[in-house]
Backbone bond lengths (Angstrom), bond angles and torsions (degrees), N, CA, C in turn:
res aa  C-N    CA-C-N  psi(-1)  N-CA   C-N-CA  omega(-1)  CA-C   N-CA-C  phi
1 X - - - 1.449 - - 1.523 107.66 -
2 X 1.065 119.64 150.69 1.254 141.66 -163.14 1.650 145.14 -151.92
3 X 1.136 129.63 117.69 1.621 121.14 -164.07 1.862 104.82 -82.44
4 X 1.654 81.37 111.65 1.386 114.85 -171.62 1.875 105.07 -34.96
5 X 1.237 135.65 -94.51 1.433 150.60 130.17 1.227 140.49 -80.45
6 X 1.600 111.07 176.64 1.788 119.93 -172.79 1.387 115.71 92.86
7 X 1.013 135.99 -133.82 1.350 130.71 -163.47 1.631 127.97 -85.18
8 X 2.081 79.79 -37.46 1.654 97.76 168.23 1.203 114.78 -97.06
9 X 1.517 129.07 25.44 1.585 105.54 -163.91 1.337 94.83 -60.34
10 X 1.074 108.80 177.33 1.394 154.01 166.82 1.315 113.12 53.20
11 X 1.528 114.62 21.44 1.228 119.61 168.64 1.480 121.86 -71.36
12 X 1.116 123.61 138.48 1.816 113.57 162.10 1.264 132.47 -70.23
13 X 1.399 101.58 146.11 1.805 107.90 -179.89 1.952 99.10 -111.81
14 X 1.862 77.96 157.56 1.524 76.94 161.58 1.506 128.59 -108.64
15 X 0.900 135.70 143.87 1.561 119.15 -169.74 1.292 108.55 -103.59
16 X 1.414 126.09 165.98 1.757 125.26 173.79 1.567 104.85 -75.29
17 X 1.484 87.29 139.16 1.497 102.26 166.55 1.600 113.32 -66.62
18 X 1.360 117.92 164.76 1.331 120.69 172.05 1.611 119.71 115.49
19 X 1.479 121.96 164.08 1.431 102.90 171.81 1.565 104.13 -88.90
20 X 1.038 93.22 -163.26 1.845 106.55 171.41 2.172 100.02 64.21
21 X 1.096 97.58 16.43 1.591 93.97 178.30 1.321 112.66 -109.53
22 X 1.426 132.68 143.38 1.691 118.66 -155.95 1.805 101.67 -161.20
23 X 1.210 85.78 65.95 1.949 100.29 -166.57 1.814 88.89 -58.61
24 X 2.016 91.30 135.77 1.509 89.42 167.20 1.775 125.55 -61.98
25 X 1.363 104.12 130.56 1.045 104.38 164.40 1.607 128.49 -28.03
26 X 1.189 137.62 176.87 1.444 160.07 -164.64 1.374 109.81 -87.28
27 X 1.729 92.87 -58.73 1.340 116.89 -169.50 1.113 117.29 -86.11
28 X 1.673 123.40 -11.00 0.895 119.64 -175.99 1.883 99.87 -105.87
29 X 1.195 132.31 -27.30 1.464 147.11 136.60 1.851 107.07 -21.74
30 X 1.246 79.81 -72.19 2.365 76.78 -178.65 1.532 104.09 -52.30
31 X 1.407 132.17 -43.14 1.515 131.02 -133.98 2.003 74.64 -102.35
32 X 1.042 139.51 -32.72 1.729 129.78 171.00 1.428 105.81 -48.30
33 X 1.716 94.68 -63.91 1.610 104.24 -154.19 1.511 93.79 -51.36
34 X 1.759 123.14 -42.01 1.731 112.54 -147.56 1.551 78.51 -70.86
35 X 1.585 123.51 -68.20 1.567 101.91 -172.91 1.551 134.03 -10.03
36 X 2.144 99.54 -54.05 1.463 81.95 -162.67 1.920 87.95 -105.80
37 X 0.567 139.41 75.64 2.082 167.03 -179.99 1.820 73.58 -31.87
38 X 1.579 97.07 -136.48 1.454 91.05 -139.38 1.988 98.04 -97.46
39 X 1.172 106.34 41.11 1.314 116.39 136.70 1.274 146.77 -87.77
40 X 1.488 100.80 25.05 1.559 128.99 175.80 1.574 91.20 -105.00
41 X 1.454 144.98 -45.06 1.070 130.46 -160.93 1.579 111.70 -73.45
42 X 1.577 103.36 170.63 1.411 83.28 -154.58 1.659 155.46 48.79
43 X 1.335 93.16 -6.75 1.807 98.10 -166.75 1.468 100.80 -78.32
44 X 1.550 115.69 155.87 1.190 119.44 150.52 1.587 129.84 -104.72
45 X 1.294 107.75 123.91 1.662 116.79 -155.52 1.206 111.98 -99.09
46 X 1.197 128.44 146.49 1.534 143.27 133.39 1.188 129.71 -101.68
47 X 1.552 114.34 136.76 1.321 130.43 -151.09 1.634 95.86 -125.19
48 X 1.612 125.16 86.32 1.161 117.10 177.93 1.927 114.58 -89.71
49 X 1.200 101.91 147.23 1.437 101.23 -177.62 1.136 99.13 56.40
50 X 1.640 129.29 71.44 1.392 143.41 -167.51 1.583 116.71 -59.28
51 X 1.940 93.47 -54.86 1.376 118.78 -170.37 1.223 104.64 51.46
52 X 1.426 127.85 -110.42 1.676 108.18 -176.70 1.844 136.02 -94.67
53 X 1.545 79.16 6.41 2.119 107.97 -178.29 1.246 102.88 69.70
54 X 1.331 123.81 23.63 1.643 116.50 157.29 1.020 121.96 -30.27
55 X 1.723 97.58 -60.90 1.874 103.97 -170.41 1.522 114.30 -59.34
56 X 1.298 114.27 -52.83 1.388 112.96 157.19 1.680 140.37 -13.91
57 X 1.869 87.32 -77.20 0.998 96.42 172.15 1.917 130.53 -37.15
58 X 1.855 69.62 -81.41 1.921 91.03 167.86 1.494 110.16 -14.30
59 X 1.499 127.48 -67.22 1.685 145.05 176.36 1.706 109.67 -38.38
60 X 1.423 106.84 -47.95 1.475 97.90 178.46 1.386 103.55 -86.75
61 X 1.305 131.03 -11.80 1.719 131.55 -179.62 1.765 93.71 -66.37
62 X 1.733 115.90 -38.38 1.397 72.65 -158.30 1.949 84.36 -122.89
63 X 1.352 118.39 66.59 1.321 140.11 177.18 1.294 140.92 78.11
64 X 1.235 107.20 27.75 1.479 117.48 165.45 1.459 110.72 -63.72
65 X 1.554 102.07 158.99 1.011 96.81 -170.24 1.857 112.77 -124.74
66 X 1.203 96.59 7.68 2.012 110.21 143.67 1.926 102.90 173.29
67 X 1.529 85.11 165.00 1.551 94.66 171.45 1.382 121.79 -135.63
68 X 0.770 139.38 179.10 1.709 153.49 -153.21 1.381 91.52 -156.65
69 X 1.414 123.61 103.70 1.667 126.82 154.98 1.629 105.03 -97.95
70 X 1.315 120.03 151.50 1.081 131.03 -150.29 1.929 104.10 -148.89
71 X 1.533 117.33 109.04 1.582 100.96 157.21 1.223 105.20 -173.15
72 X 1.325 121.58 149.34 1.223 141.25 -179.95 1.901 118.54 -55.31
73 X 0.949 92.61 -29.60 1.858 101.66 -167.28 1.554 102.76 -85.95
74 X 1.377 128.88 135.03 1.226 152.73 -179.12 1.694 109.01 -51.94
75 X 1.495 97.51 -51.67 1.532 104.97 -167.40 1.236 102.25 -91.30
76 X 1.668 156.87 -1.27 1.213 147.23 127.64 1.176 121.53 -57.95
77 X 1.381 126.75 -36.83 1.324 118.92 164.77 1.780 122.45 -56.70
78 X 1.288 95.07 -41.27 1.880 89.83 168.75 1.173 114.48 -69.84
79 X 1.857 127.29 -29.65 1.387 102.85 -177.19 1.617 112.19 -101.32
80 X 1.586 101.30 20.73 1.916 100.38 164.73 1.606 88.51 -89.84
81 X 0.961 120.21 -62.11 1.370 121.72 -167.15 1.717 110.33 -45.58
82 X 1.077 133.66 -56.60 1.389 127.12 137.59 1.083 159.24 21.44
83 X 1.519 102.76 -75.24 1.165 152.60 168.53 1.472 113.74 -64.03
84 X 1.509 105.57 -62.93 1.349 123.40 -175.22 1.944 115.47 -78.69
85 X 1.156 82.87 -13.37 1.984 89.03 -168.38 1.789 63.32 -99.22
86 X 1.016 141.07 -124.41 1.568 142.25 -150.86 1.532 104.51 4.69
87 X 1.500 109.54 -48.78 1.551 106.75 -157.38 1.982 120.09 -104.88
88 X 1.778 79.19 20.16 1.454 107.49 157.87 2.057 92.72 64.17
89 X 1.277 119.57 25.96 1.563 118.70 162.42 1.244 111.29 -96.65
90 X 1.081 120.12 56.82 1.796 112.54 168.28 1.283 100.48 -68.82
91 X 1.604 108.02 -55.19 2.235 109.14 -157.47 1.798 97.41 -76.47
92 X 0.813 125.14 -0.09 1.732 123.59 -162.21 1.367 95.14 -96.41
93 X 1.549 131.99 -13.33 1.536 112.82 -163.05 2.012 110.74 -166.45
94 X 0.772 96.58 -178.16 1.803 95.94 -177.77 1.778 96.60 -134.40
95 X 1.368 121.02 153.09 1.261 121.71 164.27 1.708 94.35 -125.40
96 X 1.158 86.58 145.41 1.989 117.21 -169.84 1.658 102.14 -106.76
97 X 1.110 102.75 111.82 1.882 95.80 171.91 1.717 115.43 -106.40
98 X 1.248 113.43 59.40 1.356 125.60 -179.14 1.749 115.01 -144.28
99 X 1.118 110.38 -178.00 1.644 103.33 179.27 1.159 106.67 -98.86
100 X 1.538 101.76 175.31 1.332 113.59 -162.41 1.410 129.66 -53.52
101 X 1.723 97.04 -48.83 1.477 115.14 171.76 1.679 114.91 -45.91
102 X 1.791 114.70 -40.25 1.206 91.48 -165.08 1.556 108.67 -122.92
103 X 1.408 112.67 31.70 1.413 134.56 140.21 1.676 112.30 -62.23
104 X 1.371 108.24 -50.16 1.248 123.02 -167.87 1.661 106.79 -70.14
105 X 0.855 101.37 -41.78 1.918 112.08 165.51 1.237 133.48 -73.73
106 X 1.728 102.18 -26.25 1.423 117.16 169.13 1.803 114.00 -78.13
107 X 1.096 122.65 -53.76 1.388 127.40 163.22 1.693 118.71 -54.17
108 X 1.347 112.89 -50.74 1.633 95.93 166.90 1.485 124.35 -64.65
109 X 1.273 121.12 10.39 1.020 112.52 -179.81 1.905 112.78 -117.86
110 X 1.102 79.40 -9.51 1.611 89.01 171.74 1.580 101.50 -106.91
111 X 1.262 126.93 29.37 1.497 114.15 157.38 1.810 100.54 97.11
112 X 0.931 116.60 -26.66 1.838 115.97 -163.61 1.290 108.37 -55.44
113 X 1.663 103.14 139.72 1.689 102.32 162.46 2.132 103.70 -139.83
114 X 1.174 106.19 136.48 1.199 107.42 158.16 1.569 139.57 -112.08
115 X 1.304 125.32 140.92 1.217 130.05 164.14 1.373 123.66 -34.14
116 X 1.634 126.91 -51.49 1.015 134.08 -138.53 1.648 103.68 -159.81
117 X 1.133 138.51 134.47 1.273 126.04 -138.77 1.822 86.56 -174.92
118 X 1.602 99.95 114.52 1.629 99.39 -176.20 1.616 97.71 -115.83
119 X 0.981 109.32 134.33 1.887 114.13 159.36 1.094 126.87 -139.18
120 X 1.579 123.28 131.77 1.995 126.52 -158.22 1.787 67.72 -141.88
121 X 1.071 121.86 78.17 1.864 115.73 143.93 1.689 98.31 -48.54
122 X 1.285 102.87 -170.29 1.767 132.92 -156.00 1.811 89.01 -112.76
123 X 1.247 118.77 106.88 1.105 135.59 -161.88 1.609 111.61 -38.44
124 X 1.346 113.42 -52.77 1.274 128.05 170.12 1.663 144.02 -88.27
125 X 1.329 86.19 16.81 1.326 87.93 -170.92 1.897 112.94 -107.35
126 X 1.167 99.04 6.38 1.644 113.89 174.67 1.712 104.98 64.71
127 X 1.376 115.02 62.66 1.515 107.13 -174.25 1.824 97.37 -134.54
128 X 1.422 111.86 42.87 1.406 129.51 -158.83 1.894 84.68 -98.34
129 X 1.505 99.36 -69.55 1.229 104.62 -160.89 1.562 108.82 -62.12
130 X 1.379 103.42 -70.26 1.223 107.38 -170.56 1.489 122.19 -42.56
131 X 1.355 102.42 -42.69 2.297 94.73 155.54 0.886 136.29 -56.89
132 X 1.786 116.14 -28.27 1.263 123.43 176.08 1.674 108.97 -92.83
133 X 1.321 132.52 24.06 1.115 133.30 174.17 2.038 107.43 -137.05
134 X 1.169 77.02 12.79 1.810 87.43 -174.02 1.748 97.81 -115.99
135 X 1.685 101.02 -30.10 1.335 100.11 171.89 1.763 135.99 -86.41
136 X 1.548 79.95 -23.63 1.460 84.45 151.27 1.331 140.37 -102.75
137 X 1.118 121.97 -8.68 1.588 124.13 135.78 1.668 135.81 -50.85
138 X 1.662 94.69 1.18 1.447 95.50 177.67 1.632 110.08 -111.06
139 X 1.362 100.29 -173.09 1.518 108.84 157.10 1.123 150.56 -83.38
140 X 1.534 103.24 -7.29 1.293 137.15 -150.54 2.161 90.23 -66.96
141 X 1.581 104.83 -51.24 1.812 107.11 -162.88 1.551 87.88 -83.91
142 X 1.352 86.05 158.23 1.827 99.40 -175.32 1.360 109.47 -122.79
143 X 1.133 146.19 158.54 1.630 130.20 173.46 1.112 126.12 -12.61
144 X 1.602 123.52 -28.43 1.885 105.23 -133.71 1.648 59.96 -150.70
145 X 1.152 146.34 -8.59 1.572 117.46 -169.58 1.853 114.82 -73.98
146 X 1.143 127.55 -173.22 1.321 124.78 -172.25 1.778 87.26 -145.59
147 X 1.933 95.82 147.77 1.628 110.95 159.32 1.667 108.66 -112.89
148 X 1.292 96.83 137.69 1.887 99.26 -172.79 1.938 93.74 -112.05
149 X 1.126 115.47 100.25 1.568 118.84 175.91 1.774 105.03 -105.20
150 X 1.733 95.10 119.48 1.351 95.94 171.52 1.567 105.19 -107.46
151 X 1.365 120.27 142.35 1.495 130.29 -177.11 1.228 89.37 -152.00
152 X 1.955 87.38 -179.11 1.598 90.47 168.53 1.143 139.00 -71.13
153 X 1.413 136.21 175.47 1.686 121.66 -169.55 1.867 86.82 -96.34
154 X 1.194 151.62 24.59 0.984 132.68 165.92 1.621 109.81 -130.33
155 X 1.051 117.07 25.47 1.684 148.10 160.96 1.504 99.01 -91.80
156 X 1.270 115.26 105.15 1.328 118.50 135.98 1.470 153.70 -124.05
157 X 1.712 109.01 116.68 1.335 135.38 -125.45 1.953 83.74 -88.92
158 X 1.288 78.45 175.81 2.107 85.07 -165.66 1.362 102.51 -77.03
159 X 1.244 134.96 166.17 1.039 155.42 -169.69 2.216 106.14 -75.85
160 X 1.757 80.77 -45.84 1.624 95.32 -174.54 1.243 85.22 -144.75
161 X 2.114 86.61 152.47 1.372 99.58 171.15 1.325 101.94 -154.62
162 X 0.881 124.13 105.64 1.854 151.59 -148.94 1.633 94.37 15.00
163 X 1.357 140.73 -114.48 0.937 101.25 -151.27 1.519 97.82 -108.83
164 X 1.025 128.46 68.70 1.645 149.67 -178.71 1.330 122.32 -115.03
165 X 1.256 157.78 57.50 1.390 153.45 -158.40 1.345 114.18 -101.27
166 X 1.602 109.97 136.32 1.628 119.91 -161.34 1.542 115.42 -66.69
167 X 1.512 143.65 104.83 0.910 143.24 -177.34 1.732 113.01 -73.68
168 X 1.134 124.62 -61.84 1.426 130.91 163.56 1.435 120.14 -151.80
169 X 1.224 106.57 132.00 1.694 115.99 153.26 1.324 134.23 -83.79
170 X 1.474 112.06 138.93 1.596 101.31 -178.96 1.254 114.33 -126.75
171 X 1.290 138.68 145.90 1.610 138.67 174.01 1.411 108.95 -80.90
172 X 1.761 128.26 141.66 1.471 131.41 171.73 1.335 97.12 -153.98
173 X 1.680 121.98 86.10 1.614 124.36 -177.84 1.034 102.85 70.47
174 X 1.257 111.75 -128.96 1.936 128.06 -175.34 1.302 113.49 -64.93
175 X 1.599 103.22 -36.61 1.490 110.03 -158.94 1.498 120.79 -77.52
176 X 1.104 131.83 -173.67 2.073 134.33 161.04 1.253 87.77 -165.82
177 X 2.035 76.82 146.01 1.819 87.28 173.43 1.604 72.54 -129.40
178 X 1.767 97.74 154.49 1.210 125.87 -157.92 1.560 82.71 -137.88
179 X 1.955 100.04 141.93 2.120 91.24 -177.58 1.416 73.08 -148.50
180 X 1.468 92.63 141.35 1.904 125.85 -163.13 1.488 81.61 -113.26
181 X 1.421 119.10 146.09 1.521 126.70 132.27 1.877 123.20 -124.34
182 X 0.854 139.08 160.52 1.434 159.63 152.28 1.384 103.75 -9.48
183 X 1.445 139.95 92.82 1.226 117.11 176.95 1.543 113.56 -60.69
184 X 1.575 125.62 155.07 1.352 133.02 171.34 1.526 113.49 -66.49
């Protein structure tokens, strides 16, 4: 695995050991970033359900300007941490060793807001909604920010979700990424 473009392309990542781990694809990484073009620069990101902080990463590779990776599992947290000490991002970002829900509670309460906000939960474990209804009950999205949800392409996620409304879905093999913004 590898950071697609920007400063680090073509650097390597490490991914978590173990089964049940399902790092986004490459291809499905390039076909986000061109979506969200140069509304990655400058942005400040969150990387929920990190697994190996690709998505993250990738964001400050091609000019973000910090990220927040976020996940519950032991062995993704060592290989964000990893990852990020290799690729010289210690000051650019924070890693969260808790779940999503109470990352999401922990940052709205300290004031945080992000631009850009990625989440690939664990395909089966039904933790689609309830993040995406925890995230929009928070403070965390700001008018103009975007949610990038990758699931499966035969998951289909609600249209709205309190004040979250589906901007576009895209197909890549098995997968779909689905991108929420802020309703007006």
């Amino acid at each position: 695995m590898r950071i697609v473009a920007g400063a680090l392309g073509g650097r390597r990542l490490v991914a978590p050991k173990g089964r049940g781990v399902r790092p986004t694809l490459e291809k499905v990484r390039e076909a986000v970033f061109s979506i969200l073009g140069a509304r990655v620069v400058e942005a400040r990101v969150l990387d929920l359900f990190a697994g190996s902080g690709a998505m993250g990463i990738e964001a400050l590779s091609r000019g973000a300007l910090s990220a927040v990776w976020c996940d519950v599992d032991e062995r993704s947290i060592a290989a964000i941490q990893e990852n990020v000490e290799k690729l010289g991002l210690i000051k650019q970002g924070n890693i969260l060793h808790m779940t999503a829900q109470s990352a999401i509670r922990y940052m709205s309460r300290k004031g945080r807001q992000f631009d850009i906000i990625f989440m690939d939960p664990p395909y089966e474990q039904g933790l689609y909604e309830i993040t995406l209804m925890e995230l929009a009950g928070s403070s965390l999205i700001k008018s103009n920010s975007i949610v990038c949800v990758e699931h499966p392409k035969r998951a289909e996620l609600p249209t709205v979700f309190g004040s979250l409304i589906q901007d576009r879905r895209r197909q890549y093999g098995d997968s779909a990424v689905t991108f929420y913004q802020r309703s007006q």
